[in-house]
KEVODREN-943949 format. One record per residue (C-alpha): residue number from 1; chain; x, y, z. Coordinates in nm, 3 decimals, always signed. Layout:
<atoms>
<i NUM	ch A	east X	north Y	up Z>
...
</atoms>
This chain:
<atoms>
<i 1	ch A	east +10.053	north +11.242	up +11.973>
<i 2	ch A	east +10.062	north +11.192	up +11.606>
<i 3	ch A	east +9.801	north +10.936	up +11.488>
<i 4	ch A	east +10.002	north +10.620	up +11.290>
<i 5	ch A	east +9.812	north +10.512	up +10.965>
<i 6	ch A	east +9.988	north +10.265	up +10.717>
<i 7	ch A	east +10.220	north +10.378	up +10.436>
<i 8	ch A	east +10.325	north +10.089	up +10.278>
<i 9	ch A	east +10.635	north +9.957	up +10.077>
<i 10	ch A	east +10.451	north +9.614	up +10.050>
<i 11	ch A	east +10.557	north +9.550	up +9.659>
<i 12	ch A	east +10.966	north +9.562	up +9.794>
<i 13	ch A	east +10.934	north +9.283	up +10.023>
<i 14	ch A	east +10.669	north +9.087	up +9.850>
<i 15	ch A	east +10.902	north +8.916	up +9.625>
<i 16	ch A	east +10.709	north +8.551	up +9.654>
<i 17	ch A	east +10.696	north +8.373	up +9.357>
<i 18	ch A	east +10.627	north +8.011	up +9.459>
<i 19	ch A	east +10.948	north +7.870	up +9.413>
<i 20	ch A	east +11.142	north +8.163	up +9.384>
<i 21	ch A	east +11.424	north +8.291	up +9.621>
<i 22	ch A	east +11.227	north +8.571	up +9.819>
<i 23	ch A	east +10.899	north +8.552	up +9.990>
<i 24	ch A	east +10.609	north +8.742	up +10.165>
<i 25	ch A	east +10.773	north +9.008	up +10.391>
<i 26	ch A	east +10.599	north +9.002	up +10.752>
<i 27	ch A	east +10.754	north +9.307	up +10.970>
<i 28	ch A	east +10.489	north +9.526	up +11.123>
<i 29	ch A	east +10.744	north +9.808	up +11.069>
<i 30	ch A	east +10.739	north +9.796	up +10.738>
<i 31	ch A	east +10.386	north +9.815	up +10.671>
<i 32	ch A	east +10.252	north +10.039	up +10.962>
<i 33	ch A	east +10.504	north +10.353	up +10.994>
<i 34	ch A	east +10.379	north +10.729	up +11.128>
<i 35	ch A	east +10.422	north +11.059	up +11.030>
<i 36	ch A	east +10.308	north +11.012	up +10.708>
<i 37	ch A	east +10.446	north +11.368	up +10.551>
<i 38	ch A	east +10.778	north +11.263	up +10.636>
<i 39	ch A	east +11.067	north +11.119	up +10.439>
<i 40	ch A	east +11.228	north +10.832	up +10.573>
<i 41	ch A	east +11.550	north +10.620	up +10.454>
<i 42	ch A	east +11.539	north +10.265	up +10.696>
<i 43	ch A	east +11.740	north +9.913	up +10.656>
<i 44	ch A	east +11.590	north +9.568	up +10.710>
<i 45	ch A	east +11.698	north +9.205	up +10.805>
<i 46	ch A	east +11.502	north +8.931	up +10.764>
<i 47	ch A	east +11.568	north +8.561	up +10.761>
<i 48	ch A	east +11.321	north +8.259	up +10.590>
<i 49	ch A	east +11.338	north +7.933	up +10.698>
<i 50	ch A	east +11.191	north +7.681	up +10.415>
<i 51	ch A	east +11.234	north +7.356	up +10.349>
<i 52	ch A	east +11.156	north +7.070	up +10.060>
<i 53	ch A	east +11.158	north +6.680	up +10.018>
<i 54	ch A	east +11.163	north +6.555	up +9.668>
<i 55	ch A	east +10.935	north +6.262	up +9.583>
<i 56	ch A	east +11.057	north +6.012	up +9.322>
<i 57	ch A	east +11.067	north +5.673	up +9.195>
<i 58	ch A	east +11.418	north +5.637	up +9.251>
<i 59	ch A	east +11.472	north +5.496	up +9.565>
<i 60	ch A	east +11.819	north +5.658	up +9.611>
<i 61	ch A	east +11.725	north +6.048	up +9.615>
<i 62	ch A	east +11.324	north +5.988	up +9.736>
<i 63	ch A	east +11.271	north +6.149	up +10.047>
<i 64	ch A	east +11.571	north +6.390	up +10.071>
<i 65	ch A	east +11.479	north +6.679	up +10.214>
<i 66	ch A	east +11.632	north +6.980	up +10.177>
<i 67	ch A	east +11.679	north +7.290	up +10.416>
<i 68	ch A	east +11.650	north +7.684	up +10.275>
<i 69	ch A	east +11.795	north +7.977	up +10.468>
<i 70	ch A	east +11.698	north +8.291	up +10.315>
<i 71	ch A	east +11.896	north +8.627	up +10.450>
<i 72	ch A	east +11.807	north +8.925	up +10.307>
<i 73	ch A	east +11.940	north +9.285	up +10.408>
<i 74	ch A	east +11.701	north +9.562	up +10.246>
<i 75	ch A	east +11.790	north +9.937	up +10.171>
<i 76	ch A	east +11.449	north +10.197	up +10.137>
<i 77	ch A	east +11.321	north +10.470	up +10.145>
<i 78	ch A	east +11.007	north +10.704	up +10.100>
<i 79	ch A	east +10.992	north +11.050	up +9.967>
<i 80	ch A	east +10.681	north +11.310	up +9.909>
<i 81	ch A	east +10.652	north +11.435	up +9.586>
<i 82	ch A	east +10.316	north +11.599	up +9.672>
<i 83	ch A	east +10.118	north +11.639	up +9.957>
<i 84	ch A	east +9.916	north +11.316	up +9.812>
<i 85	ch A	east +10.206	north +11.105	up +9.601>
<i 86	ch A	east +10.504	north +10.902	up +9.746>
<i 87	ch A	east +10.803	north +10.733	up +9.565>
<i 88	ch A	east +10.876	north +10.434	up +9.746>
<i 89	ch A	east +11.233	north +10.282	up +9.668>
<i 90	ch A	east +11.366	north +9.966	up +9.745>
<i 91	ch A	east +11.694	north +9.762	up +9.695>
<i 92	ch A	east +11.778	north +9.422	up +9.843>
<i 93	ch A	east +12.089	north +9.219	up +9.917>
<i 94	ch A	east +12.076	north +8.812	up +9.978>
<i 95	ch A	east +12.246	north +8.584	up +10.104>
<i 96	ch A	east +12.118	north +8.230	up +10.042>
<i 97	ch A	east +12.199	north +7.889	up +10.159>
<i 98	ch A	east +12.106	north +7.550	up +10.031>
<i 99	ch A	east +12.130	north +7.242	up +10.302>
<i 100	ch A	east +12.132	north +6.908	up +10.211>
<i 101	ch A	east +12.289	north +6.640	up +10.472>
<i 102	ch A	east +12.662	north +6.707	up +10.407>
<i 103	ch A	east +12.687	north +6.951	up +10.085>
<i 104	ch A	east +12.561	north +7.355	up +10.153>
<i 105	ch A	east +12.496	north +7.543	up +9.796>
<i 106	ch A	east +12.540	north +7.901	up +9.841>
<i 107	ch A	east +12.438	north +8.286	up +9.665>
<i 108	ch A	east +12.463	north +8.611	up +9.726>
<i 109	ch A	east +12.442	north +8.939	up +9.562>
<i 110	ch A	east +12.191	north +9.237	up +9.490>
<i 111	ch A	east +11.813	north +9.138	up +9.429>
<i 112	ch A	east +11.594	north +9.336	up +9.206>
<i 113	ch A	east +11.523	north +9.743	up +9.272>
<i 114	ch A	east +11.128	north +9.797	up +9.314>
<i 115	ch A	east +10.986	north +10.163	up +9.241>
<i 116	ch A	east +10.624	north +10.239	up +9.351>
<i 117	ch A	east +10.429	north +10.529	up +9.357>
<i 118	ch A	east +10.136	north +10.558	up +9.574>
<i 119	ch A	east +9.818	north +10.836	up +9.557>
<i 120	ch A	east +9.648	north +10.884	up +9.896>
<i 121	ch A	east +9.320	north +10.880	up +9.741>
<i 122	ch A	east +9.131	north +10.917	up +10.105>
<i 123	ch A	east +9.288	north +11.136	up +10.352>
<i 124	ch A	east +9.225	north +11.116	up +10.701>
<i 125	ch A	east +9.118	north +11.489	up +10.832>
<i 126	ch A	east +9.343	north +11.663	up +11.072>
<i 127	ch A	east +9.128	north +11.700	up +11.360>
<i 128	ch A	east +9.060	north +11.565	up +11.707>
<i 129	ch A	east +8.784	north +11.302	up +11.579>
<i 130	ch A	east +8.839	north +10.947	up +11.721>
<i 131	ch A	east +8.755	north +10.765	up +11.401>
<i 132	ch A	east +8.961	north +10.859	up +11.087>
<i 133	ch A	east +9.042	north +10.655	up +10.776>
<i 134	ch A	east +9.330	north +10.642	up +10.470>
<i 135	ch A	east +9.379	north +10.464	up +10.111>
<i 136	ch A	east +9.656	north +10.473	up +9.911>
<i 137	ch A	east +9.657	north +10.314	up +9.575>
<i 138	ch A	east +10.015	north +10.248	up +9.384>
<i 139	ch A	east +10.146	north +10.120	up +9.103>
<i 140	ch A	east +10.544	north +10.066	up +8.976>
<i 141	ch A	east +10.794	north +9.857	up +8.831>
<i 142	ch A	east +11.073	north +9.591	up +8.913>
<i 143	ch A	east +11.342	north +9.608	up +8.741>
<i 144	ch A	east +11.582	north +9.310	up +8.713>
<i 145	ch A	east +11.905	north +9.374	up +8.882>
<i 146	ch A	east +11.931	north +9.048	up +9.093>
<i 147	ch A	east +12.115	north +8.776	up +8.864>
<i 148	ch A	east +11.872	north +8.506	up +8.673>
<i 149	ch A	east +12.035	north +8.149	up +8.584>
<i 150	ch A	east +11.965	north +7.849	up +8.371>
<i 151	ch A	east +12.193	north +7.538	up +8.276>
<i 152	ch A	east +12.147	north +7.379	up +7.953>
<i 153	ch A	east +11.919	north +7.160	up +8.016>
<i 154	ch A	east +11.681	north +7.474	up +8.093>
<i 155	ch A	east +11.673	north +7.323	up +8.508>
<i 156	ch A	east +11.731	north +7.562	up +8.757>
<i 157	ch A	east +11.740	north +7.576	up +9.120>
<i 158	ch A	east +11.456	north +7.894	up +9.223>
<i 159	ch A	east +11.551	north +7.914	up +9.577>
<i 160	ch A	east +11.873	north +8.044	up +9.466>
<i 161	ch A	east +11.768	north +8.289	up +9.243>
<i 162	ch A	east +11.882	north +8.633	up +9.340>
<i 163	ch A	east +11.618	north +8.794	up +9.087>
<i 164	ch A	east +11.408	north +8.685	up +8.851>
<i 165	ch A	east +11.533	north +8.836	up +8.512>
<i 166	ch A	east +11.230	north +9.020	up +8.425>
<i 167	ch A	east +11.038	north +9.380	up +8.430>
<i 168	ch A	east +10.757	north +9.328	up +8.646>
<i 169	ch A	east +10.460	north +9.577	up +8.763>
<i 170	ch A	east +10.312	north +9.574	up +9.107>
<i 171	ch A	east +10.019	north +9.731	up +9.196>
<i 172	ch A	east +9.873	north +9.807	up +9.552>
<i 173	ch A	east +9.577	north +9.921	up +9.778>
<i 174	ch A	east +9.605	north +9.965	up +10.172>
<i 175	ch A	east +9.322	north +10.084	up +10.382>
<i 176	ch A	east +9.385	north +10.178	up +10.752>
<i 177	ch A	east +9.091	north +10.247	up +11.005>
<i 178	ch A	east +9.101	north +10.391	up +11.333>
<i 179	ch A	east +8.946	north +10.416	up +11.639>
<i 180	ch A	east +9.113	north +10.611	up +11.921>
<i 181	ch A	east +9.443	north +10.384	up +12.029>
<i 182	ch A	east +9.322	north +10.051	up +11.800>
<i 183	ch A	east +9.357	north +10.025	up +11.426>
<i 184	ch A	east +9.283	north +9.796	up +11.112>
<i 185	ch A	east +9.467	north +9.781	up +10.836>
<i 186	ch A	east +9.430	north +9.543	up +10.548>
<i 187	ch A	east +9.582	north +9.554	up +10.224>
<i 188	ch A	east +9.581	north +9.368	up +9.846>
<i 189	ch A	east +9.860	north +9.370	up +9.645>
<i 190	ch A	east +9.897	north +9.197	up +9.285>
<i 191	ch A	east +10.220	north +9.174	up +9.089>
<i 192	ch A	east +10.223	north +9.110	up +8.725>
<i 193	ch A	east +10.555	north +8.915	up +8.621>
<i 194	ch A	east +10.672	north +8.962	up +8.262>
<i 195	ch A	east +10.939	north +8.668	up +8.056>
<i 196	ch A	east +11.293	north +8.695	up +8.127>
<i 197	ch A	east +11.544	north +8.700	up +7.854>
<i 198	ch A	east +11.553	north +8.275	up +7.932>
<i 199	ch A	east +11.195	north +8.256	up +7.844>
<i 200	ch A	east +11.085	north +8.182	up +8.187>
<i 201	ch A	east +10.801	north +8.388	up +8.309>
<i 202	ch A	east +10.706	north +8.389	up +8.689>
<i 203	ch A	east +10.326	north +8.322	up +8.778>
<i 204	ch A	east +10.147	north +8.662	up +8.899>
<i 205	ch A	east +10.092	north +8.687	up +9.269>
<i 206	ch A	east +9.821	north +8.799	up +9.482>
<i 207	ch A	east +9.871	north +8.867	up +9.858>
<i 208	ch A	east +9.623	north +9.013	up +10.113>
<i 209	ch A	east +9.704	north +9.117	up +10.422>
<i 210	ch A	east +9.484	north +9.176	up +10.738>
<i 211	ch A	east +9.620	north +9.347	up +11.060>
<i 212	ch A	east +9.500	north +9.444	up +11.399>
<i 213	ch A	east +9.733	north +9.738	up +11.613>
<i 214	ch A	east +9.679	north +9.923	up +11.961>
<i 215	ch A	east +9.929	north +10.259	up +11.979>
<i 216	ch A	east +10.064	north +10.289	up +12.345>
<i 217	ch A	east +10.187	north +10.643	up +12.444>
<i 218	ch A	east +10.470	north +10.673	up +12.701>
<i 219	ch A	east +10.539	north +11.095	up +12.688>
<i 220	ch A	east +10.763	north +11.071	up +12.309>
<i 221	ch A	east +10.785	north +10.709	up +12.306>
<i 222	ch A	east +10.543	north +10.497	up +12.116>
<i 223	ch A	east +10.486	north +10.116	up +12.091>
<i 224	ch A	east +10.307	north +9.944	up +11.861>
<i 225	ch A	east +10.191	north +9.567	up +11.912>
<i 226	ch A	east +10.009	north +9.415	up +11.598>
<i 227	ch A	east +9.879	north +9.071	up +11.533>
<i 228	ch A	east +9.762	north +8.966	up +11.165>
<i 229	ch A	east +9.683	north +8.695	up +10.905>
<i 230	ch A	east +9.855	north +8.672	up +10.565>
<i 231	ch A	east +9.705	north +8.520	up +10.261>
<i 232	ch A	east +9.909	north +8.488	up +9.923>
<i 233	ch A	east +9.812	north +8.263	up +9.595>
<i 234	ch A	east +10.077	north +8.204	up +9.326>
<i 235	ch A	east +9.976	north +8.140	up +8.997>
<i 236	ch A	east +10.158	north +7.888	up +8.784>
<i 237	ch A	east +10.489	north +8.021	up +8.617>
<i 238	ch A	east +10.561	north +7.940	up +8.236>
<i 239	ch A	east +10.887	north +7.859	up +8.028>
<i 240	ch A	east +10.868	north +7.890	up +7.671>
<i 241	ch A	east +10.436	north +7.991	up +7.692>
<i 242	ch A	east +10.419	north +7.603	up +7.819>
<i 243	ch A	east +10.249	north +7.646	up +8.180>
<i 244	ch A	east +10.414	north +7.468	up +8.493>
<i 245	ch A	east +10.141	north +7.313	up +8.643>
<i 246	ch A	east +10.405	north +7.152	up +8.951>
<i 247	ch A	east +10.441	north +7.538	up +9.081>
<i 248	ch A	east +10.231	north +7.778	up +9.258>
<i 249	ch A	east +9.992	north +7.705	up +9.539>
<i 250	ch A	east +9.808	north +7.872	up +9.850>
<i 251	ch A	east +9.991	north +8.019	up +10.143>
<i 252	ch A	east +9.882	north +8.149	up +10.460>
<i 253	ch A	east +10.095	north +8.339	up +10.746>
<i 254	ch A	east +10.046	north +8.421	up +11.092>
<i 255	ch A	east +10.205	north +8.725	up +11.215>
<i 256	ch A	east +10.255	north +8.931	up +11.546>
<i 257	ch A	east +10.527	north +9.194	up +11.625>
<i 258	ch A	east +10.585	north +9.528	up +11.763>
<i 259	ch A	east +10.705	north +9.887	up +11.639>
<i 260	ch A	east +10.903	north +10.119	up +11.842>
<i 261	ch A	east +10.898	north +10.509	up +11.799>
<i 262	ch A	east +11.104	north +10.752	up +11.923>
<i 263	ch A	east +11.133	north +11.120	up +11.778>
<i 264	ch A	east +11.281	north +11.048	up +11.444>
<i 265	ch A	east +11.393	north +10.709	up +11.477>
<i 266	ch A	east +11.180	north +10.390	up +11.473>
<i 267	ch A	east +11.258	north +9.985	up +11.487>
<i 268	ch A	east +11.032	north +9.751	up +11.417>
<i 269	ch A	east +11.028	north +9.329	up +11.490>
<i 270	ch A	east +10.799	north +9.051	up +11.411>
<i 271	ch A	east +10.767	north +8.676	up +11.389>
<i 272	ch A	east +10.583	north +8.538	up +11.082>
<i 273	ch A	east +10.500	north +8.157	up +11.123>
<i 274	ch A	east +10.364	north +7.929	up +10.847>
<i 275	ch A	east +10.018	north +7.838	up +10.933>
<i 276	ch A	east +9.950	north +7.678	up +10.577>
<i 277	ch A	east +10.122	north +7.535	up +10.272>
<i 278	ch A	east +9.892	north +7.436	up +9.992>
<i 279	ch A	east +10.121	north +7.375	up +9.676>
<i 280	ch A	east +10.030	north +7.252	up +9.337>
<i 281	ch A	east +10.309	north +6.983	up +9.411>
<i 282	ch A	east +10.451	north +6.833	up +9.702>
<i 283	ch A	east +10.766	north +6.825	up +9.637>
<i 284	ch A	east +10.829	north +7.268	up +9.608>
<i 285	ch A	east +10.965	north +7.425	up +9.922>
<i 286	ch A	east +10.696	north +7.465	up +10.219>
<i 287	ch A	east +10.774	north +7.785	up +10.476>
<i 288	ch A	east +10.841	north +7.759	up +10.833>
<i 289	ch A	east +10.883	north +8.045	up +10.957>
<i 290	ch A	east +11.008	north +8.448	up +10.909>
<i 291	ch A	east +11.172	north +8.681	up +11.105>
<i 292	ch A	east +11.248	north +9.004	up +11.074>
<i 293	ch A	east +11.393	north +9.393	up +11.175>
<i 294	ch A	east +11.448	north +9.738	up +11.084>
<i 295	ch A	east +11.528	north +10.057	up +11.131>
<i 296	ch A	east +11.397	north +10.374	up +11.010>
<i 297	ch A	east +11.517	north +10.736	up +11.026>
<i 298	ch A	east +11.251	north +11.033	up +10.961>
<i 299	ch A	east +11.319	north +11.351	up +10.843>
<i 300	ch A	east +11.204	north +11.687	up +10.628>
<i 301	ch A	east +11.343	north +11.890	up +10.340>
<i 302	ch A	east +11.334	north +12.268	up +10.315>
<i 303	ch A	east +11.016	north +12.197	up +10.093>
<i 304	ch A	east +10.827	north +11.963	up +10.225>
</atoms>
């Protein structure tokens, strides 16, 4: 059986900013995929569930709460440039709703493409030992192809952003250990936002994953449960230099799912529950809950 280690496309899905239209992508699937020296092309589904309640002195709109429903369809896929380098490629589609008692605000349309390259900087040795070990490190870009708006009185509605109008870098480090059938894998990722054209820069993000997996064999077919703990901090965002102290916060995720292998194919599930909303105001959009799926093909070139 081939041993499963984590190549990641965390930076794609990891589209949190605070406030912002996207955030922290939970599917074991995406995060803990075999074959490693493989290409693979997959799709993704995922749905958020967030909601808000806006505090004010006006007794007329204090207290409304607001309901989020986040769908998001995601193209990828990963490709071997070396025996040691990967270009990870990523392109999302959303569809996003806006609930409020009897009125439903709506956007869809392409999010923002996400290149990363990752160096396997440890490699784990191919040989019958029980323990082995991989890093990968990565850096790329973001580039702004999801649609950015502002009215004129420079207010804007984040959940419904379908990108956030600016070239942004992501960087990335996973670790995987193993042990026979159980794993670890934990990984830190940090984005660096840039301004959009509006003047509106996104607060940098920082998200750190921890997972536990067991890898049952059934003859070709392979399961995967995992259970794990997410941890993100947003920073503040800016518009016009001046820092928004009302954004940004602390977030924490639960997470279990399972991964399903089968030859070349794989699908992956998992359930991603808040367990911790700690914002900088109380009145930003709190999680509930994510879910998500995909589906992943594997497959090998003439030269590779």
């Amino acid at each position: 059986m081939k041993y499963i280690f984590t190549i990641a496309l965390t930076w794609a899905v990891v589209n949190f900013y605070g406030q912002s239209c996207c955030c922290a992508g939970a599917g074991t699937g995406y995060y803990l995929l075999p074959y490693f020296n493989n290409h693979f092309l997959g799709a993704r589904a995922a749905y958020r569930n967030l909601y808000n309640e806006l505090h004010s002195i006006n007794p007329e709109i204090n207290g409304r709460r607001y309901d989020h429903h986040l769908y998001i369809v995601e193209l990828f896929g990963r490709f071997n440039l070396s025996p040691r380098v990967q270009l990870n490629v990523s392109l999302p589609y959303h569809n996003l709703h806006q609930v409020q008692r009897n009125s439903t605000h709506k956007k869809q349309g392409p999010g923002d493409i996400t290149l990363l390259w990752t160096y396997q900087a440890i490699a784990p040795r191919q040989c019958k030992e029980r323990v082995k070990h991989e890093l990968r490190l990565g850096g790329g870009i973001k580039l702004p192809m999801g649609s950015f708006e502002m009215d004129q009185q420079n207010r804007f509605n984040t959940l419904l952003q379908l990108g956030t109008g600016s070239v942004d870098f992501p960087v990335i480090a996973i670790y995987t250990l193993r042990y026979a059938k159980f794993g670890y894998n934990t990984s830190l990722h940090y984005r660096f936002n840039t301004p959009n054209p509006k003047q509106f820069r996104f607060g940098d993000q920082v998200q750190w994953q921890q997972r536990l997996f067991y890898v049952i064999a059934i003859k070709e077919l392979q399961l995967m449960p995992a259970v794990g703990l997410i941890y993100e901090y947003q920073m503040p965002a800016r518009h016009r230099k001046r820092i928004l102290r009302f954004t940004g916060g602390h977030y924490v995720h639960a997470l279990a799912g399972i991964d399903i292998y089968y030859k070349g194919l794989a699908f992956s599930s998992s359930i991603a529950p808040a367990l911790m909303n700690r914002l900088n105001w109380s009145g930003e959009a709190r999680y509930r809950f994510t879910l998500e799926a995909g589906v992943f093909y594997y497959f090998k070139t003439k030269n590779h």
